[in-house]
C-alpha positions in Angstrom: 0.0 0.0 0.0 1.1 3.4 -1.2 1.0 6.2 1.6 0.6 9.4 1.0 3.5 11.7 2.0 5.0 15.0 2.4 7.7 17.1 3.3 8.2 16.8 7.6 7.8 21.2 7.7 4.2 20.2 5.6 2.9 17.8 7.9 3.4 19.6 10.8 1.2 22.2 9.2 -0.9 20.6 8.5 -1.3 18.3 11.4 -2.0 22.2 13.2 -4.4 23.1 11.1 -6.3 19.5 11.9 -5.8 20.2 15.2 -7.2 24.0 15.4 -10.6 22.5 13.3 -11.3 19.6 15.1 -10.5 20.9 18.9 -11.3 24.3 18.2 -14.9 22.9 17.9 -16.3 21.3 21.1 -18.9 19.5 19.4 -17.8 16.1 18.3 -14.4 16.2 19.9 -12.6 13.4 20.6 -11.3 13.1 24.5 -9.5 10.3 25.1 -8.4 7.4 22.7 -6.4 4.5 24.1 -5.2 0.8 23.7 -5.7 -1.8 26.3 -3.9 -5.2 25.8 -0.7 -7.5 26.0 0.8 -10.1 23.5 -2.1 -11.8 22.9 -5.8 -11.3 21.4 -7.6 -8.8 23.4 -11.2 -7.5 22.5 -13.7 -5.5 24.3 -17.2 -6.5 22.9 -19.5 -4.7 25.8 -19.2 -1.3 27.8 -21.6 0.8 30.2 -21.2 3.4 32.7 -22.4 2.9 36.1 -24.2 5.4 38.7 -21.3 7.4 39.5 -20.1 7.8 36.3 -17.2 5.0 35.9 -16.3 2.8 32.9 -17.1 -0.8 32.6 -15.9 -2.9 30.0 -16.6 -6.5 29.2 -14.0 -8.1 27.6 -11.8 -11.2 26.7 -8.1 -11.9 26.1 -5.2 -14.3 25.7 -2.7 -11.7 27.2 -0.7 -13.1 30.2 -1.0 -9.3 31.0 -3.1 -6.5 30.4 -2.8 -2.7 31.5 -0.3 -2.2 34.8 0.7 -5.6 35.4 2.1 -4.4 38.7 -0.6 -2.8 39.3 -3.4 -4.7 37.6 -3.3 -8.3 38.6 -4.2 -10.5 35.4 -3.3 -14.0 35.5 -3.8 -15.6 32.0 -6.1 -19.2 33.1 -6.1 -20.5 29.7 -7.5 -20.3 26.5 -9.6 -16.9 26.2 -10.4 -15.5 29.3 -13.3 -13.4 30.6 -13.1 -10.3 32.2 -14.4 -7.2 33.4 -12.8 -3.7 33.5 -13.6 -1.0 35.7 -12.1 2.9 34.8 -12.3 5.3 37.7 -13.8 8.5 36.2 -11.7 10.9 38.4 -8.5 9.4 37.6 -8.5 7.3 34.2 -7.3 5.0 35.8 -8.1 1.1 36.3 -9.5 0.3 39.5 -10.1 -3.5 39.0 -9.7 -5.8 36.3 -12.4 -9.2 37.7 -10.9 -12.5 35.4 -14.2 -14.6 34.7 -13.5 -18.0 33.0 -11.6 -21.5 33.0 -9.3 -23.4 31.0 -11.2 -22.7 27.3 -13.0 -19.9 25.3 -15.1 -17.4 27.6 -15.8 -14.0 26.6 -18.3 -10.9 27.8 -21.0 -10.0 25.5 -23.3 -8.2 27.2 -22.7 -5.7 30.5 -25.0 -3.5 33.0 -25.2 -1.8 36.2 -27.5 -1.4 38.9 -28.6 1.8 41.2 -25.8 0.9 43.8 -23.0 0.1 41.6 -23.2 -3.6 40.8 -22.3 -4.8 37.5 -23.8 -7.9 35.8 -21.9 -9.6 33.2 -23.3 -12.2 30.2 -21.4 -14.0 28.0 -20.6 -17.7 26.9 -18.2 -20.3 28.1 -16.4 -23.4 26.8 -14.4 -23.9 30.1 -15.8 -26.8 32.6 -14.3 -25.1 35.0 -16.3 -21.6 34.8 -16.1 -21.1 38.6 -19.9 -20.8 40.3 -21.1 -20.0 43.1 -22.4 -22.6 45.3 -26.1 -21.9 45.4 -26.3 -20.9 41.8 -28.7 -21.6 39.4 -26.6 -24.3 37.4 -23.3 -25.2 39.2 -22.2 -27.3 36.6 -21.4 -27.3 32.9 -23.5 -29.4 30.8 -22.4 -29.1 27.3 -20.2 -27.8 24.9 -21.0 -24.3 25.7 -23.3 -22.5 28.2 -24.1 -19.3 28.3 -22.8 -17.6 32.0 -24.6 -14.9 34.2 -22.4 -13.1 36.9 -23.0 -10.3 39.4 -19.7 -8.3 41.2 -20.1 -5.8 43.7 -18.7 -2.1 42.7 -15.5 -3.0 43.9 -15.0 -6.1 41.3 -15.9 -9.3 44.1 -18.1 -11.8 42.8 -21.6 -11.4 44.3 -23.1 -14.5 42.5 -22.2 -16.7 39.4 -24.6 -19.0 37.1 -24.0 -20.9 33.9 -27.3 -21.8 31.8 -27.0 -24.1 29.2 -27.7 -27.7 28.0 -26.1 -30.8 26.0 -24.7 -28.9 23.3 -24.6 -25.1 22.6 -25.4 -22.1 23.9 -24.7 -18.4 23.5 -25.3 -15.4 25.9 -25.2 -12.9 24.2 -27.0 -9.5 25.8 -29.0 -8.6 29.0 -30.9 -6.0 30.4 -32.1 -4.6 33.9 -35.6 -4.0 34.7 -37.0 -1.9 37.3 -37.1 -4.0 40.0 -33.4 -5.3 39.3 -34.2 -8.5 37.4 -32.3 -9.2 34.8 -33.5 -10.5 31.3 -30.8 -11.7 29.1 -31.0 -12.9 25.3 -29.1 -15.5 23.3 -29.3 -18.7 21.3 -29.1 -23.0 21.8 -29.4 -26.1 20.2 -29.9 -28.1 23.4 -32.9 -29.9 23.8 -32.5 -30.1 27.4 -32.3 -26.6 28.2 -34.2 -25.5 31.8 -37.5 -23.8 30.9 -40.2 -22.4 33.0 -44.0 -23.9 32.8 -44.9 -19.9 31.4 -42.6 -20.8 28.3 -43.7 -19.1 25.3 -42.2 -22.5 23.7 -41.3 -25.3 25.8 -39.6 -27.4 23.3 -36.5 -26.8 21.1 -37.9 -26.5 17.8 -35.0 -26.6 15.0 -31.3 -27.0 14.3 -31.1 -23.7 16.9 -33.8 -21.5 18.7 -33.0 -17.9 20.5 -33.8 -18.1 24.1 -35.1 -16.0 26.8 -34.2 -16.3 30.2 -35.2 -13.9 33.5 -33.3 -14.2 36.8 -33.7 -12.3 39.7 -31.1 -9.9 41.8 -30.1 -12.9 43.8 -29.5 -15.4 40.4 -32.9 -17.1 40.8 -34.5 -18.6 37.2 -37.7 -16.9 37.0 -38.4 -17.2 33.4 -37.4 -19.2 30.5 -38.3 -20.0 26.7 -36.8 -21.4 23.4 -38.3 -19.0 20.5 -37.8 -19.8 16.7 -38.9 -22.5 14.5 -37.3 -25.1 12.2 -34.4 -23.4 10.7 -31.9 -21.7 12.8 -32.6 -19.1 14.9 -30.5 -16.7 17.2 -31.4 -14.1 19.8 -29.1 -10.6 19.4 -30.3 -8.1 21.7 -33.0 -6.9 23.5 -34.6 -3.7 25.8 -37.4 -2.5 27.7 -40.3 -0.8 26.9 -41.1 1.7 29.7 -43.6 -0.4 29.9 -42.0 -3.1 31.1 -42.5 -5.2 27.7 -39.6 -6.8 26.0 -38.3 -5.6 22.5 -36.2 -8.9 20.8 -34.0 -9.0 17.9 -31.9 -11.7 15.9 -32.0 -13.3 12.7 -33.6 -16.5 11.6 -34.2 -18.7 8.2 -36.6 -20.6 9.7 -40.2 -20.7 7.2 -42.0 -20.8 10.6 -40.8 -18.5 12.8 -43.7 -18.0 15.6 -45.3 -14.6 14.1 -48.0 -12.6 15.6 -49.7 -9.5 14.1 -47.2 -9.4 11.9 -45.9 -6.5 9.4 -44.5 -9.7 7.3 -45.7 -13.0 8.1 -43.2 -14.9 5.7 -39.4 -15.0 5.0 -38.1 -13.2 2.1 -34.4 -14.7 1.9 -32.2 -17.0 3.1 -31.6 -15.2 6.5 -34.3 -12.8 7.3 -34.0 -10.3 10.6 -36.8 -10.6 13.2 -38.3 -8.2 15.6 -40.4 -9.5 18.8 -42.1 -7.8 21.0 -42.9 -9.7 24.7 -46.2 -8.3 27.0 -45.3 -7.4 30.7 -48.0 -10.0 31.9 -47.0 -13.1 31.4 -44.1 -13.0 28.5 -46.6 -14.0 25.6 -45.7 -12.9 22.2 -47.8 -9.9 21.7 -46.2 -9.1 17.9 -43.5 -11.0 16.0 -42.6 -10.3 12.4 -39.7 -11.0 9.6 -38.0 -8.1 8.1 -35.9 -8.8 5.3 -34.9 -9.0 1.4 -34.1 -11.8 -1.1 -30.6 -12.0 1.0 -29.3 -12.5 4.3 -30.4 -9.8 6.7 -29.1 -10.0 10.0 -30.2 -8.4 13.5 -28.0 -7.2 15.6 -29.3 -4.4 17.9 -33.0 -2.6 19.0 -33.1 0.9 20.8 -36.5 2.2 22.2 -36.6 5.9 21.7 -38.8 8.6 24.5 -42.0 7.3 22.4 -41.2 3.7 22.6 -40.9 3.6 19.1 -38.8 0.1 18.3 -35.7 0.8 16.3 -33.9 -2.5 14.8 -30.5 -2.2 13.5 -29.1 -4.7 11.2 -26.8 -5.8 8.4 -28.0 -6.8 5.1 -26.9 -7.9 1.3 -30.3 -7.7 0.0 -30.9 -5.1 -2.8 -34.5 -5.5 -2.4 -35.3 -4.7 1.8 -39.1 -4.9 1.8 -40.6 -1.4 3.5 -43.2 -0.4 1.0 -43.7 3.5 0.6 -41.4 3.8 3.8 -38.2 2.9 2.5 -36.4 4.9 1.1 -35.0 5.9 -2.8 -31.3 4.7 -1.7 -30.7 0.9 -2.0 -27.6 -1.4 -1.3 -24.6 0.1 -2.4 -21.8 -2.5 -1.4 -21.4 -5.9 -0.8 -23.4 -5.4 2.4 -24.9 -2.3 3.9 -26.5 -1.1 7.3 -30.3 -0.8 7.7 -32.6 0.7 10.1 -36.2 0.0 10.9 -38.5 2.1 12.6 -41.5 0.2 14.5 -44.8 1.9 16.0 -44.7 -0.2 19.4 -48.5 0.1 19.5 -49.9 -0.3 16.3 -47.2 -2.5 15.5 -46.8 -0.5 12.1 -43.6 0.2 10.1 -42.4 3.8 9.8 -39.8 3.5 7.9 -36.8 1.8 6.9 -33.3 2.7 5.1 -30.3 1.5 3.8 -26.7 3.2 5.4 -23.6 2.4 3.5 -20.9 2.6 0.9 -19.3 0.9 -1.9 -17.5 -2.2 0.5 -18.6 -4.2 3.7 -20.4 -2.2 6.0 -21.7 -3.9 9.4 -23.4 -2.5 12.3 -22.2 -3.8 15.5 -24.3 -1.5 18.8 -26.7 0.9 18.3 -28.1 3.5 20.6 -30.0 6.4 21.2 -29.1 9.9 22.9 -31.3 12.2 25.1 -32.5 14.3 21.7 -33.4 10.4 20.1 -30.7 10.8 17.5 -29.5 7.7 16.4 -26.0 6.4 17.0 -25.1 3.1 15.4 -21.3 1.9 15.5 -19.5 -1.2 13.4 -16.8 -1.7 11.1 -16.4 -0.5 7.1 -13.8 -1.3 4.2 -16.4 1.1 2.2 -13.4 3.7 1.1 -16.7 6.4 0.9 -19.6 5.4 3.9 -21.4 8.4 2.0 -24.6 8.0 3.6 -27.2 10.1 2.3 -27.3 11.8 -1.2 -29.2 14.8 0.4 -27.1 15.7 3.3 -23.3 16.5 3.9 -22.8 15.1 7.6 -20.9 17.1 9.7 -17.2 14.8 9.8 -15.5 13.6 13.0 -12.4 12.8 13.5 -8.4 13.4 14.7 -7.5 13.2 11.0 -9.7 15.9 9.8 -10.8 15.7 6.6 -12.4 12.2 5.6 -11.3 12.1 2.2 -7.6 13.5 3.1 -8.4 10.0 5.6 -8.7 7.7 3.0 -5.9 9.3 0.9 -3.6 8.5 3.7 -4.9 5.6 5.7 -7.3 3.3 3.2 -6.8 0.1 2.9 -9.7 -2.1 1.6 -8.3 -5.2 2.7 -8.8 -4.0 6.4 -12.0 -2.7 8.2 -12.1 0.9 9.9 -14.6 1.6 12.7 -17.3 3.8 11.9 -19.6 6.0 13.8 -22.7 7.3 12.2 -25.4 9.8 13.8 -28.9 10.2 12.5 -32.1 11.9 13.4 -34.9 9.8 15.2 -36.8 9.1 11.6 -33.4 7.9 10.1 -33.5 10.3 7.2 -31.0 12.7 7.9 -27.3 12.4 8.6 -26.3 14.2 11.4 -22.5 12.8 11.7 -20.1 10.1 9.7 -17.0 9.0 11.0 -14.4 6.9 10.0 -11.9 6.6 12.3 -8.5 4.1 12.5 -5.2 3.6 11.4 -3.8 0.9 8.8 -5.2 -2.5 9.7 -7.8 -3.1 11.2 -9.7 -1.6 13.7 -13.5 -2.5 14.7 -16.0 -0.4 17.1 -18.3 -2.9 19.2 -19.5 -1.4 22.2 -21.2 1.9 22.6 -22.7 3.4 25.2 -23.8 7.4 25.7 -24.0 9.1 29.4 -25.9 11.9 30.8 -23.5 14.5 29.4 -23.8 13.4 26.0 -20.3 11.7 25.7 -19.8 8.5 23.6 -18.1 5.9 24.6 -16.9 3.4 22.2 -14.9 0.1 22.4 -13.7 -2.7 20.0 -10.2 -3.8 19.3 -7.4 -2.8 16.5 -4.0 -4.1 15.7 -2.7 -1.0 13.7 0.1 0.5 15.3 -1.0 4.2 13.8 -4.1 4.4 15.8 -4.0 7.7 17.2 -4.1 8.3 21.1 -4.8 10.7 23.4 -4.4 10.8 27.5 -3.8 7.3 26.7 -3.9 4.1 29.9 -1.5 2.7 27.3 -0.1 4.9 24.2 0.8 1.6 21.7 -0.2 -1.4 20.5 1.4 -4.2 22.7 1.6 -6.8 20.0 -0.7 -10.3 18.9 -3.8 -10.1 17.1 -5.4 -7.0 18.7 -5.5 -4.8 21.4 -8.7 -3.7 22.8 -9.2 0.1 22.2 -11.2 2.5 23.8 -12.9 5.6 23.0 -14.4 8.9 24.6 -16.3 11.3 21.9 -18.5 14.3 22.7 -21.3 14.3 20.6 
């Protein structure tokens, strides 16, 4: 790859000038950039931000060190191992890194906090040895996988710890915290034997793999739990709250039966359509269940419910042809694959509209969210040399290299992804910000989460040495695969 270059006086210029355009501005400043990781293969897929303001991540790594090790004890168990972050707001710095795993594969995929500081972690285990607490739920692996549910106190110690799983597979992938501190979490299995509740929405596995849903309470008790698909395969994504207390679902399924229920689309379009379901706050009975898809593969990966409790489904699809009728709008798939959005009346369970994002490459949502205006944030990972979004708007660009297109004349590489970081209005129709942010190789944005003062946080991981920092934990990348990064924008 050909880099652009220039004479050293030039660059220092012109690295001024960025500097005075971008920070001169306090509106989409970036405030702190930095790398997190050892020798190995580190990844952040999960982040929130707790009462008082600190930084969680949930991660996994093959590092026999991460961070401080002098400070930061982090003894590599085996395999991948599970962990969770914490970042003191006040000083950057780490105040605990909690290992969660065995001898295999385990790995964080979904993170929260309560009122007083706990943090609950979800995530998935090969290891037989995932340590649980004695009165847990399941003390004992029982297949090839399970998915794992853990509480720690503020300070890191392990409150409580559950595995959930069958025979064979399963996947934890997100969870969410009600009200009353109960905590729903969403995945997928093809064990026949998983633990369900006599309310099950479906009792039975019903294909090759079904989502589930499963409900435990603050102490790790089982207090609901359902298989949901049909014949195909089926996986649960994410899923949120109504204020309402009902459950928004999301996922992807080719199953020809999927259980639908005052549908927008009762019937698959592709070979991989998304779905959306919506659970009542009675008795978890399906109270709408559709397909959303094209003549592709169309795959959900997050929901957000806006001040209205509106459903927004964010997805990836290579369909050319996203159904949407008179909603959709006059852009259609540019690239191999593009982002979508779908916009979902929670009460008449109507479709308001729908829309492709993306560019000329591979574009693919990875977290989605909304802010306190309910403008749009969705995150992921491009080789699209131009995400141009939106043949109406110029959106406003982000970024410690300034100009986009000076970005790619420098940086792009389509054989590696880029994070992106794309802002729209609540209806999805207008860009309000583009980003593409990274250095050579790769570098991929996976968890997102926006506080009360309007500041995104982002995580992922990256293994090009370029990526810029700033009031760094650690200023370069360590080595191995990746290194986890993290992120702190004002938006």
């Amino acid at each position: 790859m050909k880099l652009f270059t220039a004479p050293p006086y030039l660059l220092i210029l012109f690295c001024l000038v960025i500097s005075v355009k971008v920070f001169a501005n306090e509106q989409y400043v970036i405030h702190h950039s930095t790398f997190i990781g050892g020798e190995g293969t580190d990844d952040c897929d999960t982040v929130t931000i707790d009462h008082s303001g600190n930084t969680l991540l949930g991660c996994h790594s093959t590092s026999r060190y991460l961070a401080n090790k002098k400070l930061n004890r982090f003894n590599h168990k085996g395999g991948m191992d599970a962990f969770v972050i914490k970042i003191n707001k006040h000083s950057n710095n780490i105040d605990f890194i909690t290992q969660l795993g065995g001898d295999e594969w385990d790995g964080v995929q979904g993170l929260a906090t309560d009122a007083s500081g706990n943090i609950y972690a979800v995530g998935s285990t090969y290891s037989s040895n995932f340590p649980t607490s004695a009165n847990a739920q399941q003390i004992k692996f029982a297949g090839k996988s399970d998915a794992f549910l853990v509480k720690l106190n503020q300070h890191g110690e392990i409150i409580w710890s559950t595995l959930f799983g069958g025979a064979e597979d399963e996947d934890g992938r997100n969870l969410v915290l009600d009200d009353h501190g109960n905590i729903h979490i969403i995945g997928r299995t093809n064990s026949k034997d998983l633990t369900v509740t006599e309310d099950a929405i479906q009792p039975d596995l019903a294909g090759q793999t079904d989502a589930f849903i499963a409900s435990f309470t603050p102490q790790g008790r089982l207090l609901f739990s359902s298989y949901l698909g049909g014949k195909g395969y089926d996986k649960g994504f994410d899923i949120k709250l109504l204020s309402s207390g009902k459950k928004a679902i999301v996922g992807s399924t080719d199953s020809i039966d999927f259980p639908v229920k005052n549908a927008i689309y009762h019937h698959p379009f592709g070979q991989e359509d998304m779905f959306v379901v919506l659970l009542n706050d009675k008795n978890n009975q399906i109270e709408f269940a559709t397909y959303i898809g094209g003549a592709g593969i169309d795959t959900g990966v997050s929901i957000i419910i806006d001040s209205q409790d509106n459903i927004l489904a964010v997805g990836q699809t290579h369909s050319p042809n996203m159904s949407g009728g008179h909603h959709i709008q006059k852009k259609r798939l540019k690239g191999k694959s593009d982002v979508f959005i779908v916009k979902i009346n929670s009460k008449t369970h109507t479709l308001t509209n729908l829309d492709y994002l993306g560019g000329s490459g591979i574009d693919r949502p990875r977290n989605a969210l909304v802010d306190d205006s309910d403008n749009i944030i969705i995150i992921g990972q491009t080789n699209s040399e131009a995400l141009h979004l939106n043949d109406s708007v110029t959106a406003k660009p982000l970024g410690i290299w300034g100009d986009i297109k000076q970005y790619f004349k420098t940086y792009f590489n389509d054989n590696y992804d880029n994070g992106f970081i794309i802002k729209l209005d609540n209806n999805g129709s207008q860009v309000l910000l583009s980003a593409v942010l990274g250095g050579d190789k790769t570098d991929v944005f996976e968890g997102a989460v926006i506080d009360k003062h309007n500041m995104l946080t982002v995580t992922g991981l990256s293994n090009s040495h370029n990526f810029e920092t700033i009031k760094p934990l650690q200023s370069e990348f360590k080595g191995g695969r990746f290194d986890i990064i993290l992120m702190k924008i004002k938006l």
